[in-house]
KELUMKE-641855 format. One record per atom (N, C-alpha, C, CB): residue in three letters; chain; atom name; x, y, z. Coordinates in Angstrom, 3 decimals, m for minus. Each point is the difference from the previous one (the first is absolute). Glycine has a CB too. Layout:
# residues N
ALA/A/CA/X/Y/Z;
...
END
This chain:
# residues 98
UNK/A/N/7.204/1.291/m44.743;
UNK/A/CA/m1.387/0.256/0.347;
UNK/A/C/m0.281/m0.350/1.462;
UNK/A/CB/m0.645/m0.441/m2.381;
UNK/A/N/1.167/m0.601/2.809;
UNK/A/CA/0.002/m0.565/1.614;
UNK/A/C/0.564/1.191/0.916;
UNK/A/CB/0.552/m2.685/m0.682;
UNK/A/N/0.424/3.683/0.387;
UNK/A/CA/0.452/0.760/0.488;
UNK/A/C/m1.192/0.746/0.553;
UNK/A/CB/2.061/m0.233/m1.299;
UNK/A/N/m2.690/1.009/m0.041;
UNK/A/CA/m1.094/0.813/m0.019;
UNK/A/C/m1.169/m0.194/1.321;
UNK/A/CB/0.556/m0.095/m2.724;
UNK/A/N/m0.716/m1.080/2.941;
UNK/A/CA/m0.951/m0.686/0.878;
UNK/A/C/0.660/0.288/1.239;
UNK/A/CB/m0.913/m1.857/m1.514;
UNK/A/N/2.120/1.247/1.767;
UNK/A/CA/0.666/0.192/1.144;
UNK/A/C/0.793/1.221/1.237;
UNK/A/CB/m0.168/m1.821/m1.641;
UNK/A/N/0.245/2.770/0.479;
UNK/A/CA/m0.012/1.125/0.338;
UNK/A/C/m0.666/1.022/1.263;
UNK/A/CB/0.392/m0.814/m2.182;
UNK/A/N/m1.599/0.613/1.678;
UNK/A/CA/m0.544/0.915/0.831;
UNK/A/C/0.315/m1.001/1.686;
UNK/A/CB/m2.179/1.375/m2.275;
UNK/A/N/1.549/m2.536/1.783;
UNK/A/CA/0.390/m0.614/1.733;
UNK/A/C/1.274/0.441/0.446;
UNK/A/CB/m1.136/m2.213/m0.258;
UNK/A/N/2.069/2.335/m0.363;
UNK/A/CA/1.608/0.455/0.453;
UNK/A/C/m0.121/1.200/0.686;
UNK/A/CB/1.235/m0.917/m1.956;
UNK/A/N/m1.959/1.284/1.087;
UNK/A/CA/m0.266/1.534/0.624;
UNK/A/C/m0.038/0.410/1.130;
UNK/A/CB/m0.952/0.078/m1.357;
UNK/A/N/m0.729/m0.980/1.567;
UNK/A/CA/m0.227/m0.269/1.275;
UNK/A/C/0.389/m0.062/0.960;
UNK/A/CB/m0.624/m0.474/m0.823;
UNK/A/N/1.617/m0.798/0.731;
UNK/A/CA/0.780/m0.678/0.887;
UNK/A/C/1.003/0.905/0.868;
UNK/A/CB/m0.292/m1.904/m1.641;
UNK/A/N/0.865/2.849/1.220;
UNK/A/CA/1.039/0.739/m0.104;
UNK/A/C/m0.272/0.732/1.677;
UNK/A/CB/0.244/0.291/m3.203;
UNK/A/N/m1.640/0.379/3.206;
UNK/A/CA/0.418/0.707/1.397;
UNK/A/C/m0.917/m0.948/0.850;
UNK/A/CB/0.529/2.815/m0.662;
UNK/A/N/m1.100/m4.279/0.483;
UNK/A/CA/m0.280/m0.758/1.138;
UNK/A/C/1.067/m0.595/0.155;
UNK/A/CB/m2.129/m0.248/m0.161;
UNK/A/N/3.397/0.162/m0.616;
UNK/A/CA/1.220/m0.519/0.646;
UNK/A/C/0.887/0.789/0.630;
UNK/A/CB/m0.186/m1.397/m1.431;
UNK/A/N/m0.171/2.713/1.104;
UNK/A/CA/0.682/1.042/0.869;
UNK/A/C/m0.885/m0.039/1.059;
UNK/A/CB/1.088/1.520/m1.658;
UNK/A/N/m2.292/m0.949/2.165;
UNK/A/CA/m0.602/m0.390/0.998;
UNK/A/C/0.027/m1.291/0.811;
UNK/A/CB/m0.950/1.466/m1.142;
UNK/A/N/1.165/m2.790/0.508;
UNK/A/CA/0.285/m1.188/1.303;
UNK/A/C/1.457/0.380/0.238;
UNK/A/CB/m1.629/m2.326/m0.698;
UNK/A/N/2.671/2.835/0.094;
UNK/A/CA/1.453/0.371/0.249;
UNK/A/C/m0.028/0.550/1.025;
UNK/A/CB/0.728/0.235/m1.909;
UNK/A/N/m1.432/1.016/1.812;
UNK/A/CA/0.409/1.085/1.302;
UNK/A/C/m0.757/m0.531/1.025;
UNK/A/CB/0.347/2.253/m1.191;
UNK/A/N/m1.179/m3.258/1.230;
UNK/A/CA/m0.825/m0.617/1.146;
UNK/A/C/1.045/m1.007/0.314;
UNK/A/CB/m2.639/0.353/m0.693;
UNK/A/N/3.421/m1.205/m0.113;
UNK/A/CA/0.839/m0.908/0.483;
UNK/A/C/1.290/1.042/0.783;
UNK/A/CB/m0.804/m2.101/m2.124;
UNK/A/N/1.155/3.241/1.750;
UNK/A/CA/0.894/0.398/0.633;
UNK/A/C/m0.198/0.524/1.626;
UNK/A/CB/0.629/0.339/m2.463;
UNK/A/N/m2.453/0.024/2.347;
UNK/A/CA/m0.414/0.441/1.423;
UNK/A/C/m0.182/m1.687/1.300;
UNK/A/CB/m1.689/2.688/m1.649;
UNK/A/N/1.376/m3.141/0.958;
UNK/A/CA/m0.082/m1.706/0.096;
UNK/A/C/1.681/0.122/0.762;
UNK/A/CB/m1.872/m1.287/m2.786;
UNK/A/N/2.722/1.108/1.982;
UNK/A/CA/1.587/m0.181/0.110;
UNK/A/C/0.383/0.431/1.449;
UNK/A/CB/0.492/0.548/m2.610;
UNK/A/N/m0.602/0.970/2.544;
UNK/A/CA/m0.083/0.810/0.944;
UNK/A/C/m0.411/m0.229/1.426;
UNK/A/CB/m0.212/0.970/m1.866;
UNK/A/N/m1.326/m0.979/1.567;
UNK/A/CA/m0.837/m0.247/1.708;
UNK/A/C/0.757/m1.808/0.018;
UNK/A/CB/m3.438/1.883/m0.047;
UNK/A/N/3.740/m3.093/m0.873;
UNK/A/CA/0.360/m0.680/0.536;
UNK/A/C/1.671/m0.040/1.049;
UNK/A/CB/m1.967/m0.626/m1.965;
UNK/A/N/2.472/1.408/1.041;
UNK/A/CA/1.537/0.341/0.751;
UNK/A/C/m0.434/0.586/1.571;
UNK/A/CB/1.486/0.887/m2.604;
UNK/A/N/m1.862/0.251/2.864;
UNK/A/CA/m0.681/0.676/1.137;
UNK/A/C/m0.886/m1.287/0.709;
UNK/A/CB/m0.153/2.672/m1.306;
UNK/A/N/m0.438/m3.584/1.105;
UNK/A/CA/m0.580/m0.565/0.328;
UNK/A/C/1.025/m0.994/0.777;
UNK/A/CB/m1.843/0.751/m1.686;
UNK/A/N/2.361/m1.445/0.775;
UNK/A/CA/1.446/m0.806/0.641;
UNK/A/C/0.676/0.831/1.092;
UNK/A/CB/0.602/m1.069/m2.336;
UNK/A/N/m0.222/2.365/2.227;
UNK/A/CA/0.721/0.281/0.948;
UNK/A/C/m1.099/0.580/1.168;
UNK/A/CB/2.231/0.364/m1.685;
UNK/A/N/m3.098/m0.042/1.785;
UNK/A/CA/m1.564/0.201/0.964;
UNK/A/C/0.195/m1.411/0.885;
UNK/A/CB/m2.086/1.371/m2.079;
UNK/A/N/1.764/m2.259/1.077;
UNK/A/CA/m0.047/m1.536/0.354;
UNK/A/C/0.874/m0.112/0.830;
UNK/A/CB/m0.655/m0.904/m1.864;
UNK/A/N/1.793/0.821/1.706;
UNK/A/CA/1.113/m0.474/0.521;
UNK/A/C/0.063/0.836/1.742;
UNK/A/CB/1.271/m0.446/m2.946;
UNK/A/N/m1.002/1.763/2.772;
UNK/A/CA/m0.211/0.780/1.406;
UNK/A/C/m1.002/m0.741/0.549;
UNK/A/CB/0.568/2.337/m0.594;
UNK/A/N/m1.995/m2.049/0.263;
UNK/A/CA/m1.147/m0.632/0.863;
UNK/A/C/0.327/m1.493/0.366;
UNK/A/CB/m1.770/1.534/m1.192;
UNK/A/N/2.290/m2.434/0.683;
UNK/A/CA/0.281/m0.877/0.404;
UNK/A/C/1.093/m0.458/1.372;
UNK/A/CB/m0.931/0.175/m2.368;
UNK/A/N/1.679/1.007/2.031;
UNK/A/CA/1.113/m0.043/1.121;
UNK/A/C/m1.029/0.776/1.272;
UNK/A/CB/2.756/0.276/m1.801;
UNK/A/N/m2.928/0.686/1.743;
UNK/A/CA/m1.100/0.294/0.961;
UNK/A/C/m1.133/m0.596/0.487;
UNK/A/CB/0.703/1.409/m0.781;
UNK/A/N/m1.451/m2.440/m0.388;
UNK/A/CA/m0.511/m0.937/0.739;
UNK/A/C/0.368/m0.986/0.627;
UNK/A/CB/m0.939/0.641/m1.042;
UNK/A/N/1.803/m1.116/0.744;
UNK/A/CA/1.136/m1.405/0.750;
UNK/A/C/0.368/1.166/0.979;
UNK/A/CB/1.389/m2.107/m2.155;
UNK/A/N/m0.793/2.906/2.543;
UNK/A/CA/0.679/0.942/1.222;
UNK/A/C/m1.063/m0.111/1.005;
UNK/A/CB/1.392/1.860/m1.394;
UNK/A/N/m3.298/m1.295/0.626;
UNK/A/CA/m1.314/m0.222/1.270;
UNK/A/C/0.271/m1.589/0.444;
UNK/A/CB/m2.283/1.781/m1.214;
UNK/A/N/1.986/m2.274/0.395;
UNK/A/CA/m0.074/m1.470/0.521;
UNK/A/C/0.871/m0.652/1.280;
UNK/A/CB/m0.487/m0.150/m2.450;
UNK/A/N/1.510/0.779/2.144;
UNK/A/CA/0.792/m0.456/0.704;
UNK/A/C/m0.299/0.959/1.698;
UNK/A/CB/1.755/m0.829/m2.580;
UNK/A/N/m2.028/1.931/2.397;
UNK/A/CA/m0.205/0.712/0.618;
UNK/A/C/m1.193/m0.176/0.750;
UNK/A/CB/1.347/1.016/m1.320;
UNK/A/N/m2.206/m1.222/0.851;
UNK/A/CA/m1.589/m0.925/0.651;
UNK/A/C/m0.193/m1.054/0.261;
UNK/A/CB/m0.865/0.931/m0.904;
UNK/A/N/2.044/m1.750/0.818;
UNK/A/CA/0.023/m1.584/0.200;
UNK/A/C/0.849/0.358/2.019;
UNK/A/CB/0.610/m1.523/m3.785;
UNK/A/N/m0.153/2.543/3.474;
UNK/A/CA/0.928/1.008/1.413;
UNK/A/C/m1.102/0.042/0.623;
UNK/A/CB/1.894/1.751/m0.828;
UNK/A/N/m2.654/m1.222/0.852;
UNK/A/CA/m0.965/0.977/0.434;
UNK/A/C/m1.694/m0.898/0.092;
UNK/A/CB/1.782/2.314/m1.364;
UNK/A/N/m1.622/m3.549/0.796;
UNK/A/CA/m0.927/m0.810/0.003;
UNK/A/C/m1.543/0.955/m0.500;
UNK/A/CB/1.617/m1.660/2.016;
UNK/A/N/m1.289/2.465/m2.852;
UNK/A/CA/m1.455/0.988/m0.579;
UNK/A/C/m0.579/m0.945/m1.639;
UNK/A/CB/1.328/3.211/1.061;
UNK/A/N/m2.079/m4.352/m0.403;
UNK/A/CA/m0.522/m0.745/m1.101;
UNK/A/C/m0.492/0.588/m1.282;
UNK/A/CB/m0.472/m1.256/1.743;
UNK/A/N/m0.062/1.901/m1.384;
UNK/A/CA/m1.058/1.005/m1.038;
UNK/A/C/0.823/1.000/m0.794;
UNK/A/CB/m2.010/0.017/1.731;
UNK/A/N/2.902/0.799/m0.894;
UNK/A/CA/1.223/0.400/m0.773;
UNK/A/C/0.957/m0.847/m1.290;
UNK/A/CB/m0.097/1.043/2.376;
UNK/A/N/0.165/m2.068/m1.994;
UNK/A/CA/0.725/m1.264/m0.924;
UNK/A/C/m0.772/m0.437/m0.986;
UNK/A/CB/1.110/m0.878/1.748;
UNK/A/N/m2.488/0.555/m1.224;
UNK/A/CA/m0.993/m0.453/m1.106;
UNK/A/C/0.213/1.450/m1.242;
UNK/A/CB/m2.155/m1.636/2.069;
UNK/A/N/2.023/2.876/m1.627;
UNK/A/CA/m0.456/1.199/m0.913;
UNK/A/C/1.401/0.099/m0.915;
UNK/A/CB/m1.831/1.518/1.896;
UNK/A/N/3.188/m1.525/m0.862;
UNK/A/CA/1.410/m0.064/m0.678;
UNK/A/C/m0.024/m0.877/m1.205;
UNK/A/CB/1.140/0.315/2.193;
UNK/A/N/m1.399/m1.933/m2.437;
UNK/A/CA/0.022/m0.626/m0.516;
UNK/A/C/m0.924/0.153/m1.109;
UNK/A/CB/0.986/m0.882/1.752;
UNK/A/N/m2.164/1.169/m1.379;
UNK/A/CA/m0.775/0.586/m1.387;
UNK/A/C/0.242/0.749/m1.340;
UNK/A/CB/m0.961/m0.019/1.698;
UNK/A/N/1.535/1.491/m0.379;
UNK/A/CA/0.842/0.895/m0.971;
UNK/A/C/0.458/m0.568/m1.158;
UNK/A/CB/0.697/1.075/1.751;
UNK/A/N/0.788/m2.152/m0.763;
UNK/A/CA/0.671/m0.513/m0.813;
UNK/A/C/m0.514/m0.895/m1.460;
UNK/A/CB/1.161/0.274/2.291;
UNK/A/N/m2.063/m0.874/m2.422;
UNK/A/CA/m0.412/m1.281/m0.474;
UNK/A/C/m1.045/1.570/m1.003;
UNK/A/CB/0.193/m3.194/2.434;
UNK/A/N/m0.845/4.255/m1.952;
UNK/A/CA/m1.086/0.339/m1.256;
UNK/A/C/1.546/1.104/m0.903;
UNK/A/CB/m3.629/0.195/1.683;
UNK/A/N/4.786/0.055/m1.196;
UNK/A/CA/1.177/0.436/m0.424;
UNK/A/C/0.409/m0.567/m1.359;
UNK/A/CB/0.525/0.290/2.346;
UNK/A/N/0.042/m1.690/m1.426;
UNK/A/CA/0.501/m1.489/m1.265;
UNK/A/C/m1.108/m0.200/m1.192;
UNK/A/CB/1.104/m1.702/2.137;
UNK/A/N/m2.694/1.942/m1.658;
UNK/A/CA/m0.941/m0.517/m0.934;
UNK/A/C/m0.032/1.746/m1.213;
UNK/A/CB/m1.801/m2.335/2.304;
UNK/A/N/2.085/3.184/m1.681;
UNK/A/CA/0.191/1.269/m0.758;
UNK/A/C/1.178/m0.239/m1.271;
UNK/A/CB/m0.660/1.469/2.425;
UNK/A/N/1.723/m1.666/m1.551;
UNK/A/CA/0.827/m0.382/m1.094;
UNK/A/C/0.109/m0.969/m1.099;
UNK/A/CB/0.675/0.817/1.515;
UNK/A/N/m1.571/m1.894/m1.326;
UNK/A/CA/0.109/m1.013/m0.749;
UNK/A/C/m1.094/0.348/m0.890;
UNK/A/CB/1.071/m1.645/1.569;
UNK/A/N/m1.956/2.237/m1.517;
UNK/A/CA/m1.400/0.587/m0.768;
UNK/A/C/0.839/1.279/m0.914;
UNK/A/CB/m2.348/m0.516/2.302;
UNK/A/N/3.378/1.336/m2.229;
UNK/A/CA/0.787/0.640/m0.190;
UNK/A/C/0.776/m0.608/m1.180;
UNK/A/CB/m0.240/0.845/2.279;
UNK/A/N/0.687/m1.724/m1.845;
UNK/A/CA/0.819/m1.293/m1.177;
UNK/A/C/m0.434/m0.312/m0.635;
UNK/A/CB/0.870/m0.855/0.786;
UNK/A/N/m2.378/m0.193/m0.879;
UNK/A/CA/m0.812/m0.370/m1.047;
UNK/A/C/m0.087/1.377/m0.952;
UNK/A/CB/m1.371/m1.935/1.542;
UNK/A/N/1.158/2.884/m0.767;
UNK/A/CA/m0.616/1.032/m1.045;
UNK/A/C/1.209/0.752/m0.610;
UNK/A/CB/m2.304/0.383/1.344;
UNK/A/N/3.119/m0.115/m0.800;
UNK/A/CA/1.225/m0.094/m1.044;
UNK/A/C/0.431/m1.013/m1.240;
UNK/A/CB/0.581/0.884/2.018;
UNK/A/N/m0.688/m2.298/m1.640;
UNK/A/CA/0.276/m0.683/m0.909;
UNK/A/C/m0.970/m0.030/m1.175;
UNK/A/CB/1.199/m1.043/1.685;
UNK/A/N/m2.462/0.723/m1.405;
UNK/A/CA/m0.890/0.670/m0.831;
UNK/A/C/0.014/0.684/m1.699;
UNK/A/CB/m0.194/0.215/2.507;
UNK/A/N/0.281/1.091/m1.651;
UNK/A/CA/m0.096/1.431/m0.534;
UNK/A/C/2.092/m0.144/m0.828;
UNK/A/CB/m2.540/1.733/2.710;
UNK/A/N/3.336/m2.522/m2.115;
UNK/A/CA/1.152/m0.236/m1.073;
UNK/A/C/m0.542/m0.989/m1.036;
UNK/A/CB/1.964/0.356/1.724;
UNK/A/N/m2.995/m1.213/m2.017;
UNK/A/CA/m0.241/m0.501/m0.572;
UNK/A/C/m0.872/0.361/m1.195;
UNK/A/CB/0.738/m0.963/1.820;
UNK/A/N/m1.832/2.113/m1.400;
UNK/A/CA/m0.395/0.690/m0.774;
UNK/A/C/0.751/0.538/m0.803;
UNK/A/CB/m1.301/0.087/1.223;
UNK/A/N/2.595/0.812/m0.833;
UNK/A/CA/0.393/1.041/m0.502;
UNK/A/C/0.528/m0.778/m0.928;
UNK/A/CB/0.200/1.732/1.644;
UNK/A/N/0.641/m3.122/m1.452;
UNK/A/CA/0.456/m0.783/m1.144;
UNK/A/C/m0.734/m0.785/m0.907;
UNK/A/CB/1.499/0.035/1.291;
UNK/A/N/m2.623/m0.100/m1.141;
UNK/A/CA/m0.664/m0.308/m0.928;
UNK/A/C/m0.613/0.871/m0.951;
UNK/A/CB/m0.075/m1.480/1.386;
UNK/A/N/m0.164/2.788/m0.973;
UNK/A/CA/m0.325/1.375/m0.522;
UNK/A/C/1.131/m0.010/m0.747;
UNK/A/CB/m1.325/1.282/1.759;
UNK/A/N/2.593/m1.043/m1.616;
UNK/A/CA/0.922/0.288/m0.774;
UNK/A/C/0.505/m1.066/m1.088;
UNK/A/CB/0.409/1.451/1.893;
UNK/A/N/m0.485/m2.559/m1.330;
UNK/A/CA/0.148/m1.168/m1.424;
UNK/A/C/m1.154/0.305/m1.064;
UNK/A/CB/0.884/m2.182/1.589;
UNK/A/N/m2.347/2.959/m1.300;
UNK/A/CA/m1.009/0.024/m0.776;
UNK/A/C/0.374/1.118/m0.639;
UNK/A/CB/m1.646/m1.165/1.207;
UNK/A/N/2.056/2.031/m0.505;
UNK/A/CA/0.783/1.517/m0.947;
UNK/A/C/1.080/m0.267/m1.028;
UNK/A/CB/m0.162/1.401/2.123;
UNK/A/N/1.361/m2.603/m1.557;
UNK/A/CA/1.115/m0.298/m0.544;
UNK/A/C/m0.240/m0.859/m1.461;
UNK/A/CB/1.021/0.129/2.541;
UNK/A/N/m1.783/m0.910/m2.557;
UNK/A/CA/m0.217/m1.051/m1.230;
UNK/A/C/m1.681/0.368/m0.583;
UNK/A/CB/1.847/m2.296/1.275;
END
């Protein structure tokens, strides 16, 4: 009889765990691209820096460094929300599974 009850929520469950899935896989994705985005911009920002520290263009260095730092804060906002959304999906699926 408990089945009966439980059911339909299963039901439910079924394409909001397919839906946080394919969001965790777009998640996955822009984070991979993101890491490797990250990583270039970073070498290019350390390359300005170095290059405007040459050239003594303060304001240039201040803007380089920004880049860099709203980059790192992209990615890490990127991470939380990946980890997240893996947490959903496993908890969605233990609620499907048992």
């Amino acid at each position: 009889m408990m089945w009966l009850i439980k059911f339909p929520f299963r039901l439910l469950a079924i394409p909001v765990f397919l839906t946080a899935w394919l969001f965790l896989i777009v998640i996955k994705l822009l984070s991979y691209l993101g890491n490797l985005a990250g990583g270039l911009v970073i070498l290019i920002v350390a390359g300005g820096i170095i290059f405007y520290i040459y050239k003594m263009q303060w304001t240039n260095l201040f803007l380089s460094v920004l880049v860099g730092v709203l980059v790192l804060a992209a990615m890490f906002c990127a991470t939380i929300i990946e980890m997240t959304m893996e947490r959903i999906c496993t908890a969605i699926g233990d609620f499907i599974r048992y």
